[in-house]
Structures are given as C-alpha cells and as structure tokens.
C-alpha positions in Angstrom: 167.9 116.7 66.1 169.9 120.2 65.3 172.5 122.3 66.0 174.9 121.2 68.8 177.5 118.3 68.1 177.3 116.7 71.4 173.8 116.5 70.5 174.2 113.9 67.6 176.6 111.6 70.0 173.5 111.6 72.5 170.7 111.4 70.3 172.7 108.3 68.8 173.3 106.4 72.4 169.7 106.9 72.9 168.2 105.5 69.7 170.8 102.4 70.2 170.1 101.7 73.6 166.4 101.2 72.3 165.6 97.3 70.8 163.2 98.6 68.5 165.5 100.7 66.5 167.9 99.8 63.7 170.4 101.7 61.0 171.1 104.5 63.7 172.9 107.5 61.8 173.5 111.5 61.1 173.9 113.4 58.0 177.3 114.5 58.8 179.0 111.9 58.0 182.6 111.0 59.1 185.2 113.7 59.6 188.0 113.8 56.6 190.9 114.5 56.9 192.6 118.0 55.9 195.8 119.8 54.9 195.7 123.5 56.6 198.5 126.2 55.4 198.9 128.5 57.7 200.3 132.1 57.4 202.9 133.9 60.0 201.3 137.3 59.5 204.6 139.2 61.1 207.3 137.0 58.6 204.5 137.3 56.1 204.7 141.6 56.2 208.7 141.5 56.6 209.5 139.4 53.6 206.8 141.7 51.9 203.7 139.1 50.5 200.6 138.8 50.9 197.7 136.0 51.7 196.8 136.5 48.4 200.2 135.7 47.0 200.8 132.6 49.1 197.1 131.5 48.1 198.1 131.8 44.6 201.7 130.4 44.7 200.2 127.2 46.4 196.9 126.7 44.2 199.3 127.6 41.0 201.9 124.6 42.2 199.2 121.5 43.5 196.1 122.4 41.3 197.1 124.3 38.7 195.9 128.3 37.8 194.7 128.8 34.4 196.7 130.7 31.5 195.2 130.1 28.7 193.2 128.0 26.4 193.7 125.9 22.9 190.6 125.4 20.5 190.6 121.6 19.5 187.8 121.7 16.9 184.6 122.9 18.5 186.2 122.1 22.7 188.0 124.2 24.6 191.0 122.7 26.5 192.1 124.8 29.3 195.9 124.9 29.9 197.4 125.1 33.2 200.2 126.0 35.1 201.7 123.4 37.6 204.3 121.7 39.0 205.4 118.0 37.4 203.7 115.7 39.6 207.1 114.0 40.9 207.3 117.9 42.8 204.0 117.6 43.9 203.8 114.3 45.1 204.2 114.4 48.8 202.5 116.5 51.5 206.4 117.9 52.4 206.9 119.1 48.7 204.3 122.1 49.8 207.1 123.8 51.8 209.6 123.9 49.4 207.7 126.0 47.1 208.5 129.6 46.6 206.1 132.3 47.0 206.4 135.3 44.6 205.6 138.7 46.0 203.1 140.4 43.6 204.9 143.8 44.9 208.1 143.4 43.9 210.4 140.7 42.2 211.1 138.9 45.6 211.0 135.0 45.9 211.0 133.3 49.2 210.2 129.8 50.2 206.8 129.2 51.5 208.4 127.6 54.9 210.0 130.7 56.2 206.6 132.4 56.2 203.8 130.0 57.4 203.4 126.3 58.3 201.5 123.3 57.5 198.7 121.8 59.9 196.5 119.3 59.8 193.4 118.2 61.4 190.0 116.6 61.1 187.3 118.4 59.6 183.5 117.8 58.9 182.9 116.8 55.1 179.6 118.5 55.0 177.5 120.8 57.1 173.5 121.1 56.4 171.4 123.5 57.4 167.9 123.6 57.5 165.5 126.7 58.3 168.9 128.3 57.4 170.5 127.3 60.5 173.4 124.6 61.0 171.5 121.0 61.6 172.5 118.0 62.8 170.0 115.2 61.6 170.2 112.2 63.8 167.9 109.4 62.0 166.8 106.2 62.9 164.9 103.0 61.2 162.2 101.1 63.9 162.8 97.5 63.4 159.6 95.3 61.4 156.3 95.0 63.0 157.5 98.7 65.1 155.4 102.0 64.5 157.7 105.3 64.4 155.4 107.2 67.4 155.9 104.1 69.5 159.8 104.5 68.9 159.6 108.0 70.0 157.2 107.3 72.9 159.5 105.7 74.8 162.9 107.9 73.3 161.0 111.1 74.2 161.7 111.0 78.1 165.6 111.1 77.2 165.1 113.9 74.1 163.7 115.7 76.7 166.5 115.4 79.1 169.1 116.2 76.5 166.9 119.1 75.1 167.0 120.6 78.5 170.6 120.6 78.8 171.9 122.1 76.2 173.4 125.6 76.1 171.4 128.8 74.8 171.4 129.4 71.3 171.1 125.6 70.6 168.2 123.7 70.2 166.5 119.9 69.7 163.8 119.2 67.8 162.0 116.7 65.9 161.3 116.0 62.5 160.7 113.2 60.3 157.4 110.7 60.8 156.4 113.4 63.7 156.5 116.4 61.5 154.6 115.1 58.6 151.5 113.7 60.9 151.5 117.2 62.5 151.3 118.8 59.3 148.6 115.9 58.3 146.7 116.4 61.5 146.5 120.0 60.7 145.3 119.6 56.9 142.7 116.8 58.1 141.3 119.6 60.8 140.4 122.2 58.5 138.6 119.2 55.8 136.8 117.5 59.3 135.7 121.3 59.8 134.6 122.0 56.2 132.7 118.7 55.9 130.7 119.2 59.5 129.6 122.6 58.6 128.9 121.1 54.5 127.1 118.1 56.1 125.1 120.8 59.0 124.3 122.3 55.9 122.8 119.9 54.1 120.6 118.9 57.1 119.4 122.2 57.4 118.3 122.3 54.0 116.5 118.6 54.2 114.9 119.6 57.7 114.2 123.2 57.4 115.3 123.6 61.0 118.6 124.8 62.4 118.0 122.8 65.9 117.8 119.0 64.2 121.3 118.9 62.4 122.1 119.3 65.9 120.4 116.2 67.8 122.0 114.2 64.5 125.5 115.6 65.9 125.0 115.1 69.0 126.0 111.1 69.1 129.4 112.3 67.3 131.8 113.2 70.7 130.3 110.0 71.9 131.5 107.4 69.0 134.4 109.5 69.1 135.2 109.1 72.8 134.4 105.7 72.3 137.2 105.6 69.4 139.8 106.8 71.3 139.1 104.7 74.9 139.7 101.8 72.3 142.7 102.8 71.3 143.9 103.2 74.8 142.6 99.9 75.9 144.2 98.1 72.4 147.6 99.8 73.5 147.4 101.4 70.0 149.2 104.8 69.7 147.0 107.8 68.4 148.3 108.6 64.8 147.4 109.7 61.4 145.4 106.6 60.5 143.7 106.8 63.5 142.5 110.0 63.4 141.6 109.1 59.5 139.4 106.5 61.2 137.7 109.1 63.8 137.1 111.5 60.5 135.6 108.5 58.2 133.7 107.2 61.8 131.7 110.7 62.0 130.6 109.9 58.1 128.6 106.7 59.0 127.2 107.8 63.0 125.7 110.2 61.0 124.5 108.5 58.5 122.7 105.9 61.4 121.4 109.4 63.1 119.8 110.1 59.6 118.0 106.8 59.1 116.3 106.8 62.0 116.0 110.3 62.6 114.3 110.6 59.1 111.6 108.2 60.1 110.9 110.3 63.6 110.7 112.9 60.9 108.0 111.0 58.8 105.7 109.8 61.6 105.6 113.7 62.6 104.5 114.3 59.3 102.1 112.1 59.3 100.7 113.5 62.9 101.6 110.3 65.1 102.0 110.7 68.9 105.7 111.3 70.0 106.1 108.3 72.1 104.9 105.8 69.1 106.8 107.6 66.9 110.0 107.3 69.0 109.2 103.8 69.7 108.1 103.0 66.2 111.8 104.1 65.3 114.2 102.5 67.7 112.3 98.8 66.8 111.9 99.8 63.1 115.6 101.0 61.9 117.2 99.1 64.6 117.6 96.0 62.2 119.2 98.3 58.8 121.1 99.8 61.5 122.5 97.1 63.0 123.1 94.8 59.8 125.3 97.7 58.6 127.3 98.0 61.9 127.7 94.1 62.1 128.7 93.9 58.5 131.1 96.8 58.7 132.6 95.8 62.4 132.9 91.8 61.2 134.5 93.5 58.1 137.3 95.4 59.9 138.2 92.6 62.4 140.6 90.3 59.4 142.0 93.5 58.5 142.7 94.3 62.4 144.0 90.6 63.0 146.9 90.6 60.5 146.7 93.9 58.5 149.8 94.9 60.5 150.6 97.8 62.8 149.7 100.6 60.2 146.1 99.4 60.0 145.4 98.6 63.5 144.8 102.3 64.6 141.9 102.6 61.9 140.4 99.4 63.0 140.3 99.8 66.3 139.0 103.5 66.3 136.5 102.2 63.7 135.4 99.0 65.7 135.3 100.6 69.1 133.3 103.5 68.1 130.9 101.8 65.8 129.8 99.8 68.4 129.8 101.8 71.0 128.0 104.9 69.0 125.1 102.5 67.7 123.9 101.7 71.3 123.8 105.3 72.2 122.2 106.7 69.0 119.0 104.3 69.8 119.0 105.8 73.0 120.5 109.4 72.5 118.5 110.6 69.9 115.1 109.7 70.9 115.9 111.1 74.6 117.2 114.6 72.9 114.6 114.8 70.5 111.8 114.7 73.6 113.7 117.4 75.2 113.7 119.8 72.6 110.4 118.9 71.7 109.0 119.4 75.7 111.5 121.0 77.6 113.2 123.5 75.0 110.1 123.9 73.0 112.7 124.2 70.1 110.8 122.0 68.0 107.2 121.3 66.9 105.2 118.4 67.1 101.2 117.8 66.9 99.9 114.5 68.1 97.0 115.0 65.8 96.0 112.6 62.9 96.1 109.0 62.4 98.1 107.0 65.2 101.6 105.4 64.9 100.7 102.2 64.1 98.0 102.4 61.5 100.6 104.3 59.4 102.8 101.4 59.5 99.7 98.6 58.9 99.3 100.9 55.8 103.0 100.9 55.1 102.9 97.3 55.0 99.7 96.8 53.4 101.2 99.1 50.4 104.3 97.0 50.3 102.6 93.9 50.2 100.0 94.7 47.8 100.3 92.6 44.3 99.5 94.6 41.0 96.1 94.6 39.7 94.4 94.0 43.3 
C-alpha cells in the first residue's frame, strides 16, 4: 500500500487486528534522528556569505573536505582538512565555528548567521513505478492462504482507499499481483492449447463441427470445478485455476475415447441408436477406471497436502466427477442433434448392424494363432 503516510498506520491496524496475520511491517523503517543547520538569509547577505560558504565551512570542520592526496606505494591516501575531534565532539561545537566569506577575507561565527534544528526524519524513501511508496507487508500465520488474508482485509482497504485525498492512492501488490500476472500468462497458453487441441481434431475427423461436440462437456466440468470450490470453502487461486486448465486435458481425452468409437461404428455403417448405445456401455468402464483411479488418487493429497494443494484437488475431484456423468450423456444427445436436427453431420445406417461388428470384434480378439 503506497503513497500517503497515514496510510501505512492504517493498513498496519488492519492487518493486526486480523488473527491470521503475523510479522506486520513497512519498508520505511523507523524515523532517525537528524541535525538541521539552518541559514538566516537577511544576517546571511549583511555579513556578506553565502549558502555555499556556510555548507563548506561546516562539511570542512565535522567531515573533512579534501586537499590533497599522498601515494603510499600503489594506494592513494586522501588527506583531509578538519577540526581535532575534542572540537568536534559535541553537537554545540557546530556554532562556534567560523564561516569564511569566499568574497572577501571576512570571518564570522556560524551562530550569528543561522541556527541549529533538529527533528525526525525518514531513513529511506522507496519508490516504485517512480512514485513515493509505502509498502505495508504482512506474513499469514501456518495453515493460512494469502487470498484468504486479503478476503476478509479487503472490506477495510477499501474503506481506507476511499478516503484518501487526490493524488494518493492504495493498491495491492505482493501474492495478488503475481497470480494476476499468472492468471494472465495461463490465459493466453489455455487459449493456444484449445485452438492446438481443435486443431488436431479437425485433422483426425476431417470435420470442423466434431471438435465441437468434444468441447462441448468442457464449461460443464468446469462449472462443476468451481461450485466445488465454493462448496469446499476453497478460495479461487493460481492452483486452482492450474487444476481447471489440467481438468480440460483429461474431459477431453474421455470425449475422445468414446467419441472415437461413435466414429468407428459410423464407419463401419451401424445404425445411430446402436452405435450410441454401443458406446455409452462399451467405454463406460476405461472411462470410469480412469476417473476412479485419478479421483481416489487426489483425495490423500486433498486430506493432508495442505492449503496450497487443496484448490487443485478440489477443482480436479469435483469436475472429474461431475463431467464424466455428463459426457455419457452430453455427447451422445449432441451428436443426434447435429446428425438430425442440424444436418451438420453425416451418417448412413447402411451395412452390417451394431452388434455383429462387435461379435466380430470379439471373435478377432479371442481368436488363438493358427485357428
């Protein structure tokens, strides 16, 4: 949080008065404190000096200026000129330095034309974007995910954001930044790999209307991912949407398998309705094995892998199931309207039926060498 240093005091009692925060604190650090000399301008101009001189009479007496140099071998040891450190060893000793005019041969002593304040000053100031910032930071305590800190600190950000004056404003950085940014590089790969995947459908089923009944249980499983998120209490980050990205991968591999034997018994001229049938009973056990094993898989990991895996999990367990029901049922029903309503696709009944293609499927895997 940026820019305005009331800000940082009530950015701070907000992350404290949350229990799932810990190591509350700013990159400002603590104020030091500071010597200021400051210059009369009018006694300055009357006693004839200059800023400049009275800038170069001080640094001369407490740090030292520069005169020379002596050659020790191959270093180079500077030599400076300063007062003996028993004159220089109190803040008071500042005022009774002189201050030589560089216009004329005039001495005076520093008091008569300025004064010496002090005050508390900020050690460091950052910027970032090139403007003055203000980080306020914060550590969520074990077992706590960041987004779930700022879900319930947002309310109160919002407040202060709202009330502070123009030209200053609040925003948010950190673990919020970086899974925007990683939402946004994961977009444009999910894009790439639908239209590479649509691709390589439309080269497998020479048809630009199929791919699209094989994407068509996607927003499903991926509704279904997110409703279990909801009903898991889970909040909706990075590795959940990894989990929604890796669960459009495997619906579409289950649309494939059984869409690919539809695809055979057309082939092999079988009547729609067996061949629809044949599918949903046929593939429903690889299908199923492979949802089972990967569900039963992901529920250890879910149990006690820990608040950073339980957003995958969840996505992945809640959509799997949820997408396998509706591809047995989706897919055949889509596939019969664009074969009889849309008239987007073709199929002829003619040739052997349905289920003496799979007799002789079974007969050929069951046959012994030699017979």
């Amino acid at each position: 949080m940026r820019n305005h240093p009331a800000c940082k005091g009530f950015t701070k009692s907000v992350f404290r008065s949350l229990p799932t925060t810990e190591r509350i604190r700013d990159d400002w650090g603590a104020e030091t404190f500071s010597v200021e000399l400051k210059v009369d301008p009018d006694r300055a101009n009357l006693a004839g000096v200059t800023n400049v001189d009275v800038a170069l009479s001080s640094v001369t007496a407490m740090n030292g200026y520069p005169v020379s140099q002596m050659y020790d071998d191959h270093r180079q040891i500077p030599i400076l000129a300063r007062m003996r450190s028993q004159e220089r060893a109190e803040l008071s000793d500042i005022e009774n330095l002189y201050v030589s005019s560089s216009r004329s041969q005039v001495k005076i002593p520093l008091r008569q034309v300025s004064r010496i304040g002090y005050r508390l000053q900020t050690e460091k100031i950052r910027r970032r974007d090139q403007f003055r910032a203000i980080t306020v930071a914060c550590f969520p305590t074990a077992g706590t995910l960041p987004s779930e800190v700022l879900k319930v600190a947002q309310p109160q950000l919002d407040a202060i954001a709202a009330s502070l004056p123009p030209g200053y404003r609040l925003t948010i950085a950190g673990e919020q930044e970086e899974r925007q940014k990683g939402f946004g590089q994961l977009s444009v790969v999910l894009v790439i790999s639908i239209v590479a995947i649509y691709l390589a459908l439309l080269v497998q089923f020479q048809n630009a209307v199929k791919p699209l009944v094989v994407f068509a249980a996607i927003p499903f499983g991926a509704t279904a991912a997110v409703l279990s998120l909801r009903i898991m209490d889970t909040p909706f980050g990075f590795m959940a949407f990894l989990g929604i990205i890796s669960l459009i991968g495997v619906i579409v591999s289950h649309v494939i398998v059984l869409f690919d034997f539809i695809e055979e018994q057309r082939e092999h001229g079988a009547p729609l309705r067996d061949a629809l049938l044949n599918a949903g009973v046929i593939r429903l056990r690889p299908v199923v094995i492979t949802v089972a094993a990967t569900v039963l898989g992901l529920v250890p990991l879910a149990s006690h892998g820990g608040p950073f895996w339980h957003p995958l999990c969840y996505a992945q367990i809640g959509g799997l199931t949820v997408a396998t029901l509706i591809t047995l049922i989706l897919v055949p029903v889509l596939y019969t309207i664009m074969i009889r309503d849309l008239k987007l696709i073709r199929w002829s009944d003619s040739g052997p039926d349905a289920t003496e293609i799979e007799a002789q499927h079974s007969a050929k895997g069951s046959a012994k060498p030699g017979t």
